[in-house]
C-alpha positions in Angstrom: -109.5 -102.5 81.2 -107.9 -104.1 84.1 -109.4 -105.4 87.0 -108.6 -103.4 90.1 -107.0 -104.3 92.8 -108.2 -104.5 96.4 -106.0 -104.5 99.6 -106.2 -106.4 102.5 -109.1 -104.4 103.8 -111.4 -104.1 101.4 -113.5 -106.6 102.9 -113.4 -104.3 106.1 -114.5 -101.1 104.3 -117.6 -102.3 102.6 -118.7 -103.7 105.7 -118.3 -100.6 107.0 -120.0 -98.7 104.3 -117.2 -97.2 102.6 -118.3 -96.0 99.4 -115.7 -98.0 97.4 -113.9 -95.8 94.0 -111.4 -96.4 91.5 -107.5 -94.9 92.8 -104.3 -95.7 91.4 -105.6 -99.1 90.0 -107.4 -100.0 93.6 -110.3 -100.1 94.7 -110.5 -97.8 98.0 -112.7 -96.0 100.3 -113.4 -92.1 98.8 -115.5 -91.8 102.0 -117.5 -94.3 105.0 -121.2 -93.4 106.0 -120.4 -90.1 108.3 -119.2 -88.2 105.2 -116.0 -86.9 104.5 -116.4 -83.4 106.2 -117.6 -85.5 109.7 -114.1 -88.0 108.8 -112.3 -84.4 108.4 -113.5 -83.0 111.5 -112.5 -85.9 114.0 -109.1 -86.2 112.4 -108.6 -82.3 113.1 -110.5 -82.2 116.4 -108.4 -84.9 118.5 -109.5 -87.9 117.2 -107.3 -90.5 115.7 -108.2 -91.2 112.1 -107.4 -94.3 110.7 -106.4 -94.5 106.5 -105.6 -97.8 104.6 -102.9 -95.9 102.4 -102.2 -99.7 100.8 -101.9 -98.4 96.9 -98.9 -97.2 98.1 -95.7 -98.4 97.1 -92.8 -99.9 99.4 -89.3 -100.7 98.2 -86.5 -101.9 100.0 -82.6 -100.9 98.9 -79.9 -103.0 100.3 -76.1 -104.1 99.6 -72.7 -102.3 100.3 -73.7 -99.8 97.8 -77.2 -98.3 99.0 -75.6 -95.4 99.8 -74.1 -94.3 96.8 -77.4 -95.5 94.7 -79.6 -93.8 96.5 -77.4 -90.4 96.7 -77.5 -90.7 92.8 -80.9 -91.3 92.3 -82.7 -89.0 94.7 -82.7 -85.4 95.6 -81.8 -85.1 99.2 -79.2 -85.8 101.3 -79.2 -90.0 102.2 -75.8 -89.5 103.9 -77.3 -87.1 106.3 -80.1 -89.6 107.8 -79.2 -91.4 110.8 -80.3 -94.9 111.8 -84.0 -94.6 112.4 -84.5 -91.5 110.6 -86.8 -90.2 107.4 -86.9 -87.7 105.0 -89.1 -86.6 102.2 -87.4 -86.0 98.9 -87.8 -86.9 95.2 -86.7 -89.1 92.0 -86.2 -86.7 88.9 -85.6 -87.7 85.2 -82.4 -86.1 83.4 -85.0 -83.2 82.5 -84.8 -81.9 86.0 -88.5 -82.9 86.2 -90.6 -85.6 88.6 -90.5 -88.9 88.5 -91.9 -88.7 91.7 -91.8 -87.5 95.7 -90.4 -90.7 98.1 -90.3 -91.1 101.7 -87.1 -92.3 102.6 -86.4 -94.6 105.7 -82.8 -95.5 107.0 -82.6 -99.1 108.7 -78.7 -98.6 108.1 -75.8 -98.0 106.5 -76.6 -100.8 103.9 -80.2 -100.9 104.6 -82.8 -98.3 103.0 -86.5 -98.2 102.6 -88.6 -96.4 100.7 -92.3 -95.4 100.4 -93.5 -94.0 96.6 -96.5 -93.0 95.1 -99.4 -95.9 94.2 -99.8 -94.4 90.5 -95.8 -94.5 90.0 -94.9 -97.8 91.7 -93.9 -99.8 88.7 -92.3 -96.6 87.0 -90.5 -96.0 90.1 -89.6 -99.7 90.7 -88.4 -99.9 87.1 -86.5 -96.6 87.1 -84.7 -97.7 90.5 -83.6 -101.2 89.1 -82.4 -100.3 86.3 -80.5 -97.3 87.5 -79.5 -100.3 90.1 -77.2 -102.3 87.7 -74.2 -99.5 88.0 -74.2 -100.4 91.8 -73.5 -103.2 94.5 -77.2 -103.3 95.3 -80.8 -104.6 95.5 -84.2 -102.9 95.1 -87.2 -104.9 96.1 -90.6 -104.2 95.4 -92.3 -105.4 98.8 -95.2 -103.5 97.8 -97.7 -106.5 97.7 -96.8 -108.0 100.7 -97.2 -104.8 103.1 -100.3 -103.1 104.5 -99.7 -99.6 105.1 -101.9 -97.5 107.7 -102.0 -94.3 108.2 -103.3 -93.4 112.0 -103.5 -89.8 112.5 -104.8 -87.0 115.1 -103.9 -86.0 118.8 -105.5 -89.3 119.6 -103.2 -91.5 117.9 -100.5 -92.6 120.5 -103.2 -93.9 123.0 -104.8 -96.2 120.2 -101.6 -97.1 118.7 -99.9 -97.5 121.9 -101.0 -101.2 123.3 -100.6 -102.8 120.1 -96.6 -101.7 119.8 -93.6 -104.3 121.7 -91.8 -100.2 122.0 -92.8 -97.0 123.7 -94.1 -94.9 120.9 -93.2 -91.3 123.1 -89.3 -92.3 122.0 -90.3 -91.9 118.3 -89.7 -88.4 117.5 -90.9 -86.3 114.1 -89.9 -88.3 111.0 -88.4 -90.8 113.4 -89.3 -94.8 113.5 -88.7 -98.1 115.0 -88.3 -101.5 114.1 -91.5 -102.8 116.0 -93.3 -106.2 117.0 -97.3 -105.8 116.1 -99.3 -108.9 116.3 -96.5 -111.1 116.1 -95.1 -110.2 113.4 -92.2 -107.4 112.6 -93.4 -104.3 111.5 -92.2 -100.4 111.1 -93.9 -97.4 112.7 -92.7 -93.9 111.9 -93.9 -90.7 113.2 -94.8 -89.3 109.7 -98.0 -88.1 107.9 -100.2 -86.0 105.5 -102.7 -84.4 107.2 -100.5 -81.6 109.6 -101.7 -83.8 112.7 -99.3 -86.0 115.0 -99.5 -89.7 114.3 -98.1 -92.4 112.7 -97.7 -94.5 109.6 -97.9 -98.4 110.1 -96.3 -101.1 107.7 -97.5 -104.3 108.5 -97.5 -107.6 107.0 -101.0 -108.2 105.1 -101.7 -111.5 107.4 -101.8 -109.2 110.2 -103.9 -106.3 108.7 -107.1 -106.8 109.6 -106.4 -107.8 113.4 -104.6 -104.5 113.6 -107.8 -102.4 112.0 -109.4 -104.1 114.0 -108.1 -103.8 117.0 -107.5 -99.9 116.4 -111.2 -99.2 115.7 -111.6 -101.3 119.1 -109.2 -98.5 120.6 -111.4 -95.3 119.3 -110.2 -94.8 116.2 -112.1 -94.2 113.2 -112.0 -94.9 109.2 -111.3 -92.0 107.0 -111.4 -92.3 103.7 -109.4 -90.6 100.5 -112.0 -87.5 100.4 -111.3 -86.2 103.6 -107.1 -87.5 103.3 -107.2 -85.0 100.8 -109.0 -81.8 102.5 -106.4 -82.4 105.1 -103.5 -82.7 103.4 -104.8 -79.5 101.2 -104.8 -77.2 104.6 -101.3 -77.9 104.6 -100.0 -77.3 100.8 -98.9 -80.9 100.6 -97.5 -81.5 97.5 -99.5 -84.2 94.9 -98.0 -86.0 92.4 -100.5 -85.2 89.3 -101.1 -82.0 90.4 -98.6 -80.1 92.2 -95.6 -82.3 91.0 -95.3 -84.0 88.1 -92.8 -85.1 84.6 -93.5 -81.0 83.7 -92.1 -79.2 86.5 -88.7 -79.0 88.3 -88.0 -78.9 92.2 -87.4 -74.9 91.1 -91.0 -74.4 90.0 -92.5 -77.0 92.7 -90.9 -74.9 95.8 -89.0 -77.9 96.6 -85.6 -76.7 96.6 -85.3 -77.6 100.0 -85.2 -81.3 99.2 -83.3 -80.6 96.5 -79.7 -80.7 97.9 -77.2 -79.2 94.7 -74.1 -79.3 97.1 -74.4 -83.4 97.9 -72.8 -84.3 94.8 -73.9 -85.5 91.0 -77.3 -86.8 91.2 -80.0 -87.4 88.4 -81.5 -84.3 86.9 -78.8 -82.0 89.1 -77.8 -80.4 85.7 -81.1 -79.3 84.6 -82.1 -78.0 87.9 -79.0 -76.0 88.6 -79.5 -74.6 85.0 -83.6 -74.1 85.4 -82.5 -72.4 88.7 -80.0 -70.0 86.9 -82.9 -69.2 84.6 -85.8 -68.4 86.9 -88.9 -70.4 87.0 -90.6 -71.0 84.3 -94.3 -70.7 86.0 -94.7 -70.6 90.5 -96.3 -71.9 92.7 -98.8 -70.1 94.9 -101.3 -70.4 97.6 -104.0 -68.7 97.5 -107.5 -67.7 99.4 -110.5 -66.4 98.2 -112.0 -63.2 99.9 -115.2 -64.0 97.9 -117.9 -66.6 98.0 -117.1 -70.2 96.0 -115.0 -73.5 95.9 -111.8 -73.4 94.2 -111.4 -76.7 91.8 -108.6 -78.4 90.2 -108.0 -77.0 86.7 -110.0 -73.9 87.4 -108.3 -70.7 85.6 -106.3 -68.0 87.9 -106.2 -64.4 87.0 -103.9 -61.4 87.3 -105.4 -58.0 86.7 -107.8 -59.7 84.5 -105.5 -61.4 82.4 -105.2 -65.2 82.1 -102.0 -66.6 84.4 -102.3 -69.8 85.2 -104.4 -73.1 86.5 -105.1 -74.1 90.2 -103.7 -77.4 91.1 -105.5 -78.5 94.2 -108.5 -76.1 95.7 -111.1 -77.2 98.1 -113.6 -75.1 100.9 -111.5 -75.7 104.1 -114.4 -75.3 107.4 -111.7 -74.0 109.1 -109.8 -71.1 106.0 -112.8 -70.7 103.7 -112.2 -71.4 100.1 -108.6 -72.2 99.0 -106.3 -72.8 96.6 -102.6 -74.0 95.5 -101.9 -73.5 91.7 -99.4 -72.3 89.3 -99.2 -69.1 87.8 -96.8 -66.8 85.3 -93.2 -65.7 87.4 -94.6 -62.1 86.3 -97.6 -62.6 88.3 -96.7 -64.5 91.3 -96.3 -61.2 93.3 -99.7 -59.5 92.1 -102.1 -58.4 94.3 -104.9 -58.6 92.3 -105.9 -62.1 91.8 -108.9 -63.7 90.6 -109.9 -67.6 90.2 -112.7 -68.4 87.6 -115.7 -70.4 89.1 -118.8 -71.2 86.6 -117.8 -68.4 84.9 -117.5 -65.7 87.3 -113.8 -64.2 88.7 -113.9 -64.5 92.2 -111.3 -62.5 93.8 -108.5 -63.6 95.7 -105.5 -63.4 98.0 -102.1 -64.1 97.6 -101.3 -66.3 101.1 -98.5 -68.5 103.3 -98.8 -71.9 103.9 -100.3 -74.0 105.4 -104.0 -72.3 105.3 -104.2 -73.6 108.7 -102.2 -74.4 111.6 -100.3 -77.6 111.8 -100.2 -79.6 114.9 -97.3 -82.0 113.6 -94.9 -82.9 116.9 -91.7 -81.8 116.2 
């Protein structure tokens, strides 16, 4: 077995009392002393909630063609972004199926940068490079060299604020600037995963714990993965592994609307268009108990008492009760009467919208 790897902060989190777990071949924080639901709480109540989000993976794409690569390799529309702009959207195999969900960042017309998932980075990194040789261009795994932070909550401007060269207010929603933190360049972007304003940070390690530190200082406060994922949960954020993955198509996922089928020829467009002409093989739902219990990943989902399907991610939110995202039959993804199995009793549920609770993103 290989020995994990730690990011620039690990140091910072034991002293802190993180309680340290295996993720995506790191070591990270699944929670700090408080507890995840007290880390939960501040993020949702006006705090600012600091993340080391490290595992994940950052690729830069650059040369005449970056354009045209990335319009061929990715779902959404590249050649709609602007200079300082982001948008979510996805790498797909010729299946029509996952490879995996991206951020993507324009710098400029030759200039691209993108943020994957920590458990897909060398997949990704491989996939792009060698779909790379059929263009004028250069992907760069930067990945080891950048510290990424998430800083999240209503509170997240005024501790962010004095560290930045720029006035953050100018960064609008799944906006960012080119920045000066610490001395050194970094880029901060208005983006996130919990349905709270804030900000995701990419630093130069050197740099990362002055900035931690120096945002703690400020009145923010460590979260760890635990509570990352309650919040993120509330909103029906897609996860790769659970919600997304090489078995199901943008058509299944509900993410047709990254899924642009009138850009142009892109990887997988085939199979989608042809999985879209054909219905979905299986949906997906959300879903909220109206009896007592804690929805769990894998846990089984009933329709009129007959077996449907699996829930994906489920958790007890403290602010919707117990609930639920999961995948169930096309025939039942309109049924009323729903049922999730917990220790082996059927505990009724809802059919619901999304996202269980309100999102405070700034748009």
């Amino acid at each position: 077995m290989s020995e994990l790897a730690k990011t620039p902060l690990f140091s910072e989190h034991v002293a802190m009392g993180g309680k340290m777990v295996p993720f995506a071949g790191f070591e990270m924080p699944v929670q700090y002393k408080s507890g995840a639901l007290k880390e939960y709480t501040f993020v949702r109540e006006g705090g600012a909630g600091i993340f080391d989000i490290t595992h994940m993976g950052q690729v830069r794409v650059s040369g005449a063609e970056a354009l045209a690569f990335l319009q061929h390799v990715t779902t959404n529309d590249v050649s709609k972004l602007a200079d300082g702009q982001v948008h979510y959207s996805a790498l797909l195999n010729n299946a029509g199926t996952f490879i995996d969900d991206i951020t993507t960042y324009r710098i400029s017309d030759t200039e691209y940068y993108l943020c994957i998932n920590a458990a897909n980075r060398h997949k990704d990194v491989a996939h792009l490079q060698g779909e790379a040789k059929r263009f004028d261009v250069t992907v760069s795994d930067e990945s080891d060299e950048t510290t990424l932070l998430a800083l999240q909550g209503a509170a997240a401007q005024k501790a962010l604020q004095p560290l930045v060269d720029g006035d953050l207010e100018n960064i609008g929603y799944y906006r960012f600037a080119q920045v000066v933190i610490g001395g050194a360049d970094a880029i901060v972007s208005r983006t996130g995963y919990t349905g709270e304003d804030g900000f995701e940070i990419y630093i130069p390690n050197h740099i990362a714990v002055d900035v931690w530190k120096q945002l703690l200082a400020n009145g923010a406060e460590p979260i760890g993965l635990a509570a990352r994922d309650m919040l993120r949960t509330e909103m029906g954020y897609a996860l790769y592994g659970h919600e997304i993955s090489d078995q199901v198509t943008p058509v299944e996922a509900k993410l047709m609307w990254i899924t642009k089928l009138d850009k142009g020829d892109f990887i997988g467009k085939s199979a989608v268009e042809a999985r879209k002409a054909e219905g979905p093989r299986q949906r997906l739902i959300a879903l909220k108990l109206t009896g007592r219990g804690i929805p769990r990943e894998h846990y089984r989902v009933f329709a009129d008492g007959v077996d449907t399907g699996e829930v994906t991610s489920g958790m007890f939110s403290p602010m919707a009760g117990g609930v639920a995202l999961a995948y169930v039959k096309p025939e039942h993804a309109e049924t009323a009467a729903l049922a999730i199995e917990i220790r082996g009793n059927k505990v009724e549920a809802e059919r619901t919208t999304l996202p269980f609770v309100r999102s405070n993103v700034r748009r």
